[in-house]
C-alpha positions as CSV (number, residue, x, y, z in Angstrom):
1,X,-46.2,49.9,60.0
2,X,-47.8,46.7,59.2
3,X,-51.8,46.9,60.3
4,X,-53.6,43.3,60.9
5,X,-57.0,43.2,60.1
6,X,-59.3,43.8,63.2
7,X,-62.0,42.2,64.2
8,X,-66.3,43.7,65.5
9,X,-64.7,43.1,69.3
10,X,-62.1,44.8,68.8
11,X,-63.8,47.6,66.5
12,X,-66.2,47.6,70.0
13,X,-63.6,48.3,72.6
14,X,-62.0,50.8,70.4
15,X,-65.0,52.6,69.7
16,X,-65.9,52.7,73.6
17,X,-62.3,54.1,74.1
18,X,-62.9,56.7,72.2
19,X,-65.8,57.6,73.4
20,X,-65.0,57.4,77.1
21,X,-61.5,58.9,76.3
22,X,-60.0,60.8,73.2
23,X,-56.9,61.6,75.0
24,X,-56.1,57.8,75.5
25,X,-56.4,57.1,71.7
26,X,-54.2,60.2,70.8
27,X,-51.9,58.7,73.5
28,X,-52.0,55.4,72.0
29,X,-50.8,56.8,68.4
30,X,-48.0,58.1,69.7
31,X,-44.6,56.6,69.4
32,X,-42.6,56.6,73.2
33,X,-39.5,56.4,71.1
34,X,-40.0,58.9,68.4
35,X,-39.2,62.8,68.3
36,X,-41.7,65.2,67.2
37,X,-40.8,67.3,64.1
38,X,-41.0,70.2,66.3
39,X,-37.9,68.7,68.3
40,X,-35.7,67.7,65.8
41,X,-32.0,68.9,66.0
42,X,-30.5,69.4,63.1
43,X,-27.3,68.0,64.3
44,X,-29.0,64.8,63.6
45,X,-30.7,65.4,60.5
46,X,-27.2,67.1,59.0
47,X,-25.1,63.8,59.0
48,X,-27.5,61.0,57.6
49,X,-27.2,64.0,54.2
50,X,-23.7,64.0,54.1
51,X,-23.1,60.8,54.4
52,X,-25.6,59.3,51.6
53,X,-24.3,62.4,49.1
54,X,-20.8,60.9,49.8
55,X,-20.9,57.5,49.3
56,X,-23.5,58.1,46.2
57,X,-21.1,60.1,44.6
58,X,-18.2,57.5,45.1
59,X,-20.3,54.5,44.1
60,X,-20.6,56.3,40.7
61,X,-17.2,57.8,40.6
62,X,-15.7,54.2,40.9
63,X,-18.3,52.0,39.6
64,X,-19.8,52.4,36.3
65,X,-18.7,55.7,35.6
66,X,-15.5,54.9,35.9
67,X,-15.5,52.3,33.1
68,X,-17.4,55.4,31.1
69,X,-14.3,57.6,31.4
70,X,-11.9,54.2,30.8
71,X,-10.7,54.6,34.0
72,X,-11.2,50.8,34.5
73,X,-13.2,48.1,33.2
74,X,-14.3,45.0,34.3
75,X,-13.5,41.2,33.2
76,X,-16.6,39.9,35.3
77,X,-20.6,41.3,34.8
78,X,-19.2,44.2,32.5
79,X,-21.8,44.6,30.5
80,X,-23.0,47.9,32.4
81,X,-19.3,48.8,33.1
82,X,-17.6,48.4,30.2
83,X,-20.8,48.8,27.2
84,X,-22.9,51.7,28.6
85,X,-25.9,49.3,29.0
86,X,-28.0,51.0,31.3
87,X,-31.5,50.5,31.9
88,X,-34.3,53.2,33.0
89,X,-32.4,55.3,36.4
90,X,-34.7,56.1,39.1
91,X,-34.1,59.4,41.1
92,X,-36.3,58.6,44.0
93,X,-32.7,58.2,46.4
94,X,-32.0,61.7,45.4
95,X,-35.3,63.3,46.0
96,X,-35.5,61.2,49.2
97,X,-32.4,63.2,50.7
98,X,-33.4,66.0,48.8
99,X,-36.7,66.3,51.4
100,X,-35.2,65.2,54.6
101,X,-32.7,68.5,53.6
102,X,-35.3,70.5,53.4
103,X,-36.6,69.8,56.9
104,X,-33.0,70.3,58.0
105,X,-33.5,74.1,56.4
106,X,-36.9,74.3,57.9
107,X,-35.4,73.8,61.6
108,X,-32.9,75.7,60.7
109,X,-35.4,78.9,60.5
110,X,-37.0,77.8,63.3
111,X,-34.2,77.8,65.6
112,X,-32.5,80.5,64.0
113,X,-29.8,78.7,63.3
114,X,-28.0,80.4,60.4
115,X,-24.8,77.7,60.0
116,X,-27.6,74.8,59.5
117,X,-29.3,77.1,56.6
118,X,-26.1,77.5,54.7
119,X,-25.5,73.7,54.9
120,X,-29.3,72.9,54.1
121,X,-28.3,75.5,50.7
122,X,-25.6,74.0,50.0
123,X,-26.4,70.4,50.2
124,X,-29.7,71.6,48.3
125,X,-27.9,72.9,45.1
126,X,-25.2,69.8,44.9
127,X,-27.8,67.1,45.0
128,X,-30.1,69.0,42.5
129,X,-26.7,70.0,40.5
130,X,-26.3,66.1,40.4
131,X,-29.5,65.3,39.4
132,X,-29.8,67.5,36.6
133,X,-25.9,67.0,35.5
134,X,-27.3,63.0,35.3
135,X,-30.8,63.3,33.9
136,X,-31.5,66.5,32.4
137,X,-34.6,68.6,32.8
138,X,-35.9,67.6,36.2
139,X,-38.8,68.7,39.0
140,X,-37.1,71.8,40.9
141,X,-39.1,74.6,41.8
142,X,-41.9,72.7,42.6
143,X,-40.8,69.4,44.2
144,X,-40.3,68.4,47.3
145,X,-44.1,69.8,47.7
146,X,-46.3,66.5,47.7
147,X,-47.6,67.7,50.8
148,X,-48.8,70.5,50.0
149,X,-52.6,70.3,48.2
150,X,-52.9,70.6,44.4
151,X,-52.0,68.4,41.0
152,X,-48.9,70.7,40.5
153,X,-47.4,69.0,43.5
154,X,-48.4,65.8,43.4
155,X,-47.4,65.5,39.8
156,X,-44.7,68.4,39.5
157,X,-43.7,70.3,36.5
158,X,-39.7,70.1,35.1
159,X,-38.0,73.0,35.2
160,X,-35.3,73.5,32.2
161,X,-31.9,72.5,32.9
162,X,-31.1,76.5,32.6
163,X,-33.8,77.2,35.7
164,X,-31.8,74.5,37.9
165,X,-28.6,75.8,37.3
166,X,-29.2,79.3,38.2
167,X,-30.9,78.6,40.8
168,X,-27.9,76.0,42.3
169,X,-25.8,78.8,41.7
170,X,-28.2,81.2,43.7
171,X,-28.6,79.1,46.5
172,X,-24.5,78.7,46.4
173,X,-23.9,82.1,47.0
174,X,-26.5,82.5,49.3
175,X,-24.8,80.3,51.3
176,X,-21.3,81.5,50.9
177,X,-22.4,84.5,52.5
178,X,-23.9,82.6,55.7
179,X,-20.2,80.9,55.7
180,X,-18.8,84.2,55.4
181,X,-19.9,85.5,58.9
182,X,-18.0,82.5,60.9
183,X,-21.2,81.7,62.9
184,X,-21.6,78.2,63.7
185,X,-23.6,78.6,66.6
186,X,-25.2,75.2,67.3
187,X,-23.4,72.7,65.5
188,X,-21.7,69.9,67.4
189,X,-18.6,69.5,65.7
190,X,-18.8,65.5,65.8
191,X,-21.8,65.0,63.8
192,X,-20.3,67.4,60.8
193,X,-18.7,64.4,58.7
194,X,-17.3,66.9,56.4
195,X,-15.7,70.0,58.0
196,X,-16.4,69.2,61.9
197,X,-18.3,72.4,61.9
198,X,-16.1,74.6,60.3
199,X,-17.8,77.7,58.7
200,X,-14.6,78.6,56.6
201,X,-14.4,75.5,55.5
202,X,-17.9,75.4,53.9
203,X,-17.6,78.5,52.8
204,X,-14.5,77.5,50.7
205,X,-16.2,74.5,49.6
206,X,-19.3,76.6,48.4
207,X,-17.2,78.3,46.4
208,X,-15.5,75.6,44.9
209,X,-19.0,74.3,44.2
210,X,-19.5,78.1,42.6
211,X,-16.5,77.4,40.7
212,X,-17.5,73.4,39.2
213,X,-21.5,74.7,38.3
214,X,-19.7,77.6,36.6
215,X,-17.5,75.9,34.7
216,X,-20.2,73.5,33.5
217,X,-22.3,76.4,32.1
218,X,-20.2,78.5,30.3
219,X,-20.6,76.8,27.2
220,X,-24.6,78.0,27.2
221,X,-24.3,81.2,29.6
222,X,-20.3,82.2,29.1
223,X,-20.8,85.8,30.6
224,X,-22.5,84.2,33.8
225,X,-20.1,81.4,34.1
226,X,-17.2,84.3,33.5
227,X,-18.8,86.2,36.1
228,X,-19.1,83.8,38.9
229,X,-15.8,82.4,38.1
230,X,-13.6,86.1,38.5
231,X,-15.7,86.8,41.4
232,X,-14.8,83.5,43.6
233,X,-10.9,83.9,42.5
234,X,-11.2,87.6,43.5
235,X,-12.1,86.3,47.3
236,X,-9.3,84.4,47.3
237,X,-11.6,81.7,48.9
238,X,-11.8,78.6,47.6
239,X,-9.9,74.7,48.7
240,X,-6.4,75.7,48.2
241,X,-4.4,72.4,49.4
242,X,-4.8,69.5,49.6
243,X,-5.6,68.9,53.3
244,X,-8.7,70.8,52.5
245,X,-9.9,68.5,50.0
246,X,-13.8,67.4,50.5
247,X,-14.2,63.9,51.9
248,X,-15.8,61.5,54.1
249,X,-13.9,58.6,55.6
250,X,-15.5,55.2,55.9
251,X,-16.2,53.5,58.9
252,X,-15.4,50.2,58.3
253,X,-17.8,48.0,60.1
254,X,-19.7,46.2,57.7
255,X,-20.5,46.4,53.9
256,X,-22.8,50.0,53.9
257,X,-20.4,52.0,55.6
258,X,-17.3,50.3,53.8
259,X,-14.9,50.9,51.1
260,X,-17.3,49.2,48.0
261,X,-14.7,46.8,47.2
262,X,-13.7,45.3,50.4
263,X,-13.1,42.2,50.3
264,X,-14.2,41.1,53.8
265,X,-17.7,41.1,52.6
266,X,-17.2,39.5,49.1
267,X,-14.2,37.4,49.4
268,X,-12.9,39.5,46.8
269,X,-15.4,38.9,44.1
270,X,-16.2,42.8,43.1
271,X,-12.7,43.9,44.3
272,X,-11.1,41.5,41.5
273,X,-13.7,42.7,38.7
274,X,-12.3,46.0,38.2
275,X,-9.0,46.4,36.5
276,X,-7.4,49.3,34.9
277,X,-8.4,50.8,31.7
278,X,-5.4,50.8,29.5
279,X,-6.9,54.0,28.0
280,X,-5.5,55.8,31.7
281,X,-2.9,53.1,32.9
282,X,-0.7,53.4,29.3
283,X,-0.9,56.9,29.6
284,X,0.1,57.0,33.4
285,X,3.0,54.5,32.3
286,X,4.3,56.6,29.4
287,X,4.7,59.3,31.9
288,X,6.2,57.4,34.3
289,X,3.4,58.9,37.0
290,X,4.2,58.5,40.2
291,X,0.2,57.5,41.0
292,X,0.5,54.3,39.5
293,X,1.3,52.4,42.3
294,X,-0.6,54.0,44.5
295,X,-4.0,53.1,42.3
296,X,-2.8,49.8,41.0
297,X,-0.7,47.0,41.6
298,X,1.8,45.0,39.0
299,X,0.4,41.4,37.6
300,X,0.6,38.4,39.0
301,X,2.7,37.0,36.5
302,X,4.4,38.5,33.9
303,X,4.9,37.1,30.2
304,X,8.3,37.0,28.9
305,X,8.3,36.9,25.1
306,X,11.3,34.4,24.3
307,X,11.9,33.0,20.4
308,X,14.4,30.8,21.2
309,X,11.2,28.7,23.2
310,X,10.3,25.2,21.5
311,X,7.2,25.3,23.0
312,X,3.9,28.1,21.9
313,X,3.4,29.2,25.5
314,X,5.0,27.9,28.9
315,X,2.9,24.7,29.9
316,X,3.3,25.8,33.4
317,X,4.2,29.3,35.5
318,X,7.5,30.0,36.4
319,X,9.0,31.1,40.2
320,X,11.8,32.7,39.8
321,X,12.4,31.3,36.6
322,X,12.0,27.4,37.3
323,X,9.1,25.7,36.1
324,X,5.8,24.5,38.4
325,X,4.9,21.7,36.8
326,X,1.4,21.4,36.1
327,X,0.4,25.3,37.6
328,X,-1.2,27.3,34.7
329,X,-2.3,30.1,37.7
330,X,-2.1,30.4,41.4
331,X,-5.6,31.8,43.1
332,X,-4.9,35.5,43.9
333,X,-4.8,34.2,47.9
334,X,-1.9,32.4,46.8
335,X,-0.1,34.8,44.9
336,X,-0.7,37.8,47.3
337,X,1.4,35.4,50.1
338,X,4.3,33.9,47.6
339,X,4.7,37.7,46.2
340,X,4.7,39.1,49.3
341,X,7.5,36.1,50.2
342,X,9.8,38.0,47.9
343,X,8.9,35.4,44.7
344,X,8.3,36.8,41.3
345,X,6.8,34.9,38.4
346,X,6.8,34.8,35.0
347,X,5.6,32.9,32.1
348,X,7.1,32.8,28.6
349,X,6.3,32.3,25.4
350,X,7.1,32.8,21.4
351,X,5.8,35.3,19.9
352,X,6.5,33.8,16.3
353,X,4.9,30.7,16.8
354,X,1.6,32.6,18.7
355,X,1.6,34.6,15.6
356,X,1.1,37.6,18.1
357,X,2.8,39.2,21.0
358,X,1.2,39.8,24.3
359,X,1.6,42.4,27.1
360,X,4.9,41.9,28.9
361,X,4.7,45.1,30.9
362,X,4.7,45.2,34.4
363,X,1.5,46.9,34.8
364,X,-1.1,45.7,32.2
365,X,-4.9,47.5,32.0
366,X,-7.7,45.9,29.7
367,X,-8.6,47.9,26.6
368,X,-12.3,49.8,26.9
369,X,-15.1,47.4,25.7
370,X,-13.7,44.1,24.7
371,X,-16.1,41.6,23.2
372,X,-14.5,39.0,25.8
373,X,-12.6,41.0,28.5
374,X,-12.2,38.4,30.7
375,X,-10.2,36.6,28.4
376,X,-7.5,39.5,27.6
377,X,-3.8,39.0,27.6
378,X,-4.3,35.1,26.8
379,X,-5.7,34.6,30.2
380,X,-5.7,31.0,31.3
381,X,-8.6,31.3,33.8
382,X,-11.2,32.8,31.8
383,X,-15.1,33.7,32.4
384,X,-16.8,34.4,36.3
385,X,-13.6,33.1,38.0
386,X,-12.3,36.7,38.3
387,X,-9.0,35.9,38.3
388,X,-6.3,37.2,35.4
389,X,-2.9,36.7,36.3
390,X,-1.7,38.5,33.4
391,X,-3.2,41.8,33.9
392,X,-3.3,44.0,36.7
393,X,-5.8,44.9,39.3
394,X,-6.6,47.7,41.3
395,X,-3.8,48.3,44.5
396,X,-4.4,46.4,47.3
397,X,-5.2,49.4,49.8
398,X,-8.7,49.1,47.9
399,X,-9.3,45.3,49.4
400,X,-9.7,47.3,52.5
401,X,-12.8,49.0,54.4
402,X,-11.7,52.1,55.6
403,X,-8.8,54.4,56.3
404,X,-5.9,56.1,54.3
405,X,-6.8,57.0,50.9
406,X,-10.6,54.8,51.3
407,X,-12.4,57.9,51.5
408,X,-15.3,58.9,49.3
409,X,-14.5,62.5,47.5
410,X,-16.8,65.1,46.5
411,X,-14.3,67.7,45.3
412,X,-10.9,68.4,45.7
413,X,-8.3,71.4,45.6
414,X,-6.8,69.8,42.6
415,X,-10.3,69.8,40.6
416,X,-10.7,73.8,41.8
417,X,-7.4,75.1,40.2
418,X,-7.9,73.1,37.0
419,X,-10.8,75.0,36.6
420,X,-9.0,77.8,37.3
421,X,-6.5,77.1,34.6
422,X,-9.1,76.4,32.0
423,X,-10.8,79.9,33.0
424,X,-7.3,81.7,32.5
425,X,-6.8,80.0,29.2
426,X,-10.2,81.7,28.0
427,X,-8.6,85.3,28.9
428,X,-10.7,85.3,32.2
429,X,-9.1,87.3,35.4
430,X,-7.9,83.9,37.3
431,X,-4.3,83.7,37.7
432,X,-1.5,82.2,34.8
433,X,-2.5,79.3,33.3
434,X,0.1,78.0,33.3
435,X,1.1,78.5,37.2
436,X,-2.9,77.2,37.9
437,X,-2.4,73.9,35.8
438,X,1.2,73.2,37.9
439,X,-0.7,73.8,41.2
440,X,-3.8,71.8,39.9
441,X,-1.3,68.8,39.1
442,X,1.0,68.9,42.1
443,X,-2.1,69.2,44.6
444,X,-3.5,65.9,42.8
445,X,0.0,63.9,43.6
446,X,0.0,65.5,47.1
447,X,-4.0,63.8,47.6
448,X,-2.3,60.5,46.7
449,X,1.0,60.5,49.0
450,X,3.2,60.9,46.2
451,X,4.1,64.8,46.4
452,X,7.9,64.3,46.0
453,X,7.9,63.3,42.7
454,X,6.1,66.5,41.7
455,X,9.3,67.9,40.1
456,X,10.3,65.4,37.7
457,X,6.6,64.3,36.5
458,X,5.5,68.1,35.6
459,X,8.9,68.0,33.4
460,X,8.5,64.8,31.5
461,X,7.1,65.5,27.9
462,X,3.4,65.7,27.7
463,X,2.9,66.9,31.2
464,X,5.0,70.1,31.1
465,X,3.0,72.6,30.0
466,X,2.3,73.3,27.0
467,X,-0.7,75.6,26.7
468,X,-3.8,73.3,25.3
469,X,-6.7,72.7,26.5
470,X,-6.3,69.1,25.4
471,X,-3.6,68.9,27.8
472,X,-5.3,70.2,30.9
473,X,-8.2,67.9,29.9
474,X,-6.1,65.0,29.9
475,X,-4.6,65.9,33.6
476,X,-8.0,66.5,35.1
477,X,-9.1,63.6,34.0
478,X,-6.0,61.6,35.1
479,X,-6.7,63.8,38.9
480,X,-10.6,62.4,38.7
481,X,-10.0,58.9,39.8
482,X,-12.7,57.6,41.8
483,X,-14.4,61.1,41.4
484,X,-15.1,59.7,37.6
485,X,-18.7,61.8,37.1
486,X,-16.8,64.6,36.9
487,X,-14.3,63.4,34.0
488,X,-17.5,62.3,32.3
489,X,-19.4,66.0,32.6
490,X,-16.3,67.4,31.0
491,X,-16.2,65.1,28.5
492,X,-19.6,65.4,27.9
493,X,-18.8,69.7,27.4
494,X,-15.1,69.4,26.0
495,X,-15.2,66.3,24.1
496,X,-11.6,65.8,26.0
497,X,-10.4,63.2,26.4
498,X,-10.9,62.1,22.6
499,X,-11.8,58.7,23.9
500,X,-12.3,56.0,21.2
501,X,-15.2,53.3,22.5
502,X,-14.2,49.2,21.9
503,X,-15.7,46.7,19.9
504,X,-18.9,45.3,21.9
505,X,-19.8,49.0,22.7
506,X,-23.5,49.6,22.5
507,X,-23.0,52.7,20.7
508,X,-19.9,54.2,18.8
509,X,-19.7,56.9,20.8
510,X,-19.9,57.5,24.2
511,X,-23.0,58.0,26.5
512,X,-24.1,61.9,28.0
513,X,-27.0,61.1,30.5
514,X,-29.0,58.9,32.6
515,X,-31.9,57.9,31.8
516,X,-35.0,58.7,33.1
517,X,-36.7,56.0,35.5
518,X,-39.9,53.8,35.7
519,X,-41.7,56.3,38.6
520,X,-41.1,59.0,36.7
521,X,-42.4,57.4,33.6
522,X,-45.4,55.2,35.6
523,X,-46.3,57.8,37.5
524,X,-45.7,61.6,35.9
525,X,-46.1,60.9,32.5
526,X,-46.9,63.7,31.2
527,X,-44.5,65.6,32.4
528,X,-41.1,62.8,31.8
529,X,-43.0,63.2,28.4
530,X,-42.3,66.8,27.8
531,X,-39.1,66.9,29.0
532,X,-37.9,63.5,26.9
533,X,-39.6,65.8,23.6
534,X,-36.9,68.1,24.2
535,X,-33.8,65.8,24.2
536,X,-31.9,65.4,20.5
537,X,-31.3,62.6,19.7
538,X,-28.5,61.3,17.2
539,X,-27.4,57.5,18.3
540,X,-29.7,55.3,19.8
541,X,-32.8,56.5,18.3
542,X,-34.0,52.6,18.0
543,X,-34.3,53.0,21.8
544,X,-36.3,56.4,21.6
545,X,-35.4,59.6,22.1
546,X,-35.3,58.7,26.4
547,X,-31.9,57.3,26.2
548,X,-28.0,57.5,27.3
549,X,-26.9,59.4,23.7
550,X,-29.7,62.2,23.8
551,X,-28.1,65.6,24.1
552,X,-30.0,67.6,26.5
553,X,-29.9,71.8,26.7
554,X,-26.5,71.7,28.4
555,X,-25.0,70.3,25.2
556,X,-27.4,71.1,22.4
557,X,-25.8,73.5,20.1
558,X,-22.1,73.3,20.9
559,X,-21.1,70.3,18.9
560,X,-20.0,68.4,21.9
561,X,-18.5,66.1,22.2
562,X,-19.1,64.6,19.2
């Protein structure tokens, strides 16, 4: 509330109101419109969570994380995309949610309301999973307490990344068991974005969550990760298909609650920055995965290597093999409607007299961390015009705001029995391998419409199974698109996929952590401080030790990833 400055009169009549009536001045500070704390229903407080966890975790699983993994990069402002340059990362968003779910668990009690308490636990241990899977050592046990009296709230200590992940896993199974009971008295099914106020549905997701903080572990604490892991599989509950997959649809009425790429809101500015990564789309090509068209669409216009031309390079683009004299490109408008017309075009050239060839595939990525991406593939329209009608870009169902496959995803049936076939390859008591990895890669083609082809793309070489870890790896992380944080977590613990960083790279290797932020560093000092002391550093010491390359405990001492 903005206050303007107030004058003696006014200090007069204020003071006589008081003195000839407290009751009008308490009736004057409050607002007609507002609810009391003491009122608030939770079925209002629950939604405004899910919804800001979701589209957080999309925003990073298809924006810059996803050029981390070489999922895609981009040919326009790729700097933080494509190079890992990242500056200081506040948390504040997270903590904000972080306290308004708290007051969701507080009303929860209050109303004995037991559904609302396993959602507030839940919703607790992902966004402080999150935070301390991003950042490292973070306020836990004693946050979300600045209004409580004393220094240790105001300016709270960080717990070790060991304290938080216990006690995400705690808080998990606590809320399993509230799940387990099938009460959902109270909840009004419409303002649940996730499960419409299904308990077994949140109690399989819990577990799935069990299952992911697990998994991350059990490279520091093997016997508890080993533990939680059995234990889940021995329920038999956890997302099993892919109709239960975790999501949130978007609703498609202007930019915030949109697809991030829409191109309604841009003109297609951001949606035409990110193109594939050749480091996924070569590999998806080589075996011939049926996903490819569902994530990305063919160039423009394809080159046509021809040594029999007199000419370097075409002076013009061809239709349907004739010549448009004085056309280098088409704007993407224009090629969308001619394609779409049934047209196809091409553009040769001689590979002897370049001196080089060029891509002539149908579907053409950019390779991870080019010094000058924009210019790849001998693009004639280089720099901020975003347009490359020689590689590929993303499918078109992600112009769009909402619907279909334009939902943001938190975890998925797919992800779940991956873990469940890395468990069984350590000799844990989850199921075959072998039977877990098949499940794990037909229920990802199911999520992306393309079940069918299930049988012939688990026998093509490299997919059938085969036993490695690198293997399963390399699937999961194929499974992770637009959920790209969690290809990068197990990177960051597997050093799978062996990615290989480009030339303008920062670093030569890749990034494990955000960095901590200006509040933190502005305003608890002393205890950033402590925790930054404890990261080891290797690359990017110039920087200091608070920086994207610093190992914190989750990977110190297990000579990962590199």
């Amino acid at each position: 509330m903005i206050r303007k400055p107030i004058n003696r009169f006014t200090i007069l009549l204020l003071a006589m109101a008081v003195l000839g009536s407290c009751k009008k001045l308490d009736d004057l500070n409050v607002n007609p419109n507002g609810v009391a704390t003491s009122e608030a229903n939770p079925n209002l407080l629950m939604p405004g969570i899910q919804r800001s966890v979701a589209l957080s975790m999309l925003n990073l699983g298809y924006q810059d994380i996803a050029g981390t993994v070489q999922h895609t990069q981009k040919d326009g402002w790729w700097t933080g995309h494509n190079q890992y340059e990242w500056g200081l990362v506040d948390w504040s968003g997270w903590y904000s949610l972080l306290r308004t779910n708290r007051f969701l668990g507080e009303r929860a009690d209050v109303m004995g309301l037991p559904f609302y308490k396993g959602v507030h636990l839940t919703m607790k241990a992902f966004m402080f999973g999150t935070i301390t899977d991003l950042w490292g050592d973070a306020p836990y046990t004693k946050a979300l307490k600045g209004d409580q009296l004393g220094a240790e709230f105001e300016y709270p200590a960080y717990d070790s990344q060991e304290t938080i992940y216990r006690g995400v896993l705690e808080d998990l199974k606590a809320a399993a068991k509230i799940f387990a009971t099938g009460n959902n008295t109270g909840v009004v099914a419409a303002y649940d974005l996730y499960f419409a106020g299904n308990a077994a549905s949140w109690y399989a997701f819990t577990n799935s969550l069990i299952l992911r903080y697990s998994m991350r572990i059990s490279a520091k604490l093997p016997d508890v990760a080993k533990a939680n892991i059995e234990a889940v599989f021995s329920s038999g509950v956890y997302l099993k298909t892919a109709g239960q997959d975790v999501t949130m649809n978007y609703i498609g009425a202007a930019s915030g609650d949109s697809w991030p790429s829409a191109t309604e809101f841009d003109a297609g500015s951001n949606f035409r920055r990110l193109k594939p990564c050749t480091t996924l789309l070569d590999k998806m090509v080589q075996y011939s995965d049926p996903r490819v068209p569902v994530w990305f669409r063919p160039v423009h216009c394809r080159w046509v290597d021809d040594n029999t031309l007199a000419t370097t390079i075409d002076p013009a683009i061809r239709r349907n093999g004739t010549l448009l004299p004085g056309v280098v490109s088409y704007s993407d408008s224009r090629y969308l409607t001619e394609i779409a017309a049934g047209n196809v075009f091409t553009k040769k050239y001689n590979p002897t007299r370049l001196g080089r060839t060029l891509d002539t595939r149908q579907y053409v990525g950019v390779p991870p961390a080019m010094i000058e991406p924009s210019e790849y593939n001998l693009n004639p329209t280089p720099g901020q015009q975003l347009e490359n009608q020689h590689v590929s870009q993303l499918a078109d169902v992600y112009r769009g705001k909402s619907g279909g496959v334009l939902r943001a995803r938190i975890i998925s049936a797919s992800e779940v029995h991956f873990i469940l076939a890395e468990a069984a390859q350590r000799g844990w008591a989850t199921g075959t391998a072998k039977t877990q990895y098949e499940t794990a890669v037909r229920l990802s083609l199911e999520t992306w419409g393309v079940g069918p082809g299930y049988a012939a793309y688990i026998a093509r070489p490299g997919v059938a199974y085969n036993g490695t870890l690198a293997q399963l790896m390399e699937q999961k992380w194929i499974a992770s698109w637009t959920v790209a944080t969690e290809a990068w977590f197990d990177y960051r613990r597997t050093g799978l996929p062996n990615f290989k960083v480009g030339p303008s790279s920062t670093e030569p290797v890749m990034p494990l952590r955000f960095t901590y932020g200006n509040n933190e560093i502005n305003f608890n000092a002393t205890e950033v401080n402590k925790a930054i002391n404890k990261l080891e550093v290797s690359y990017g010491a110039n920087r200091g030790k608070n920086n994207q390359w610093a190992k914190s405990w989750l990977l110190q001492g297990t000579g990962k990833p590199w």
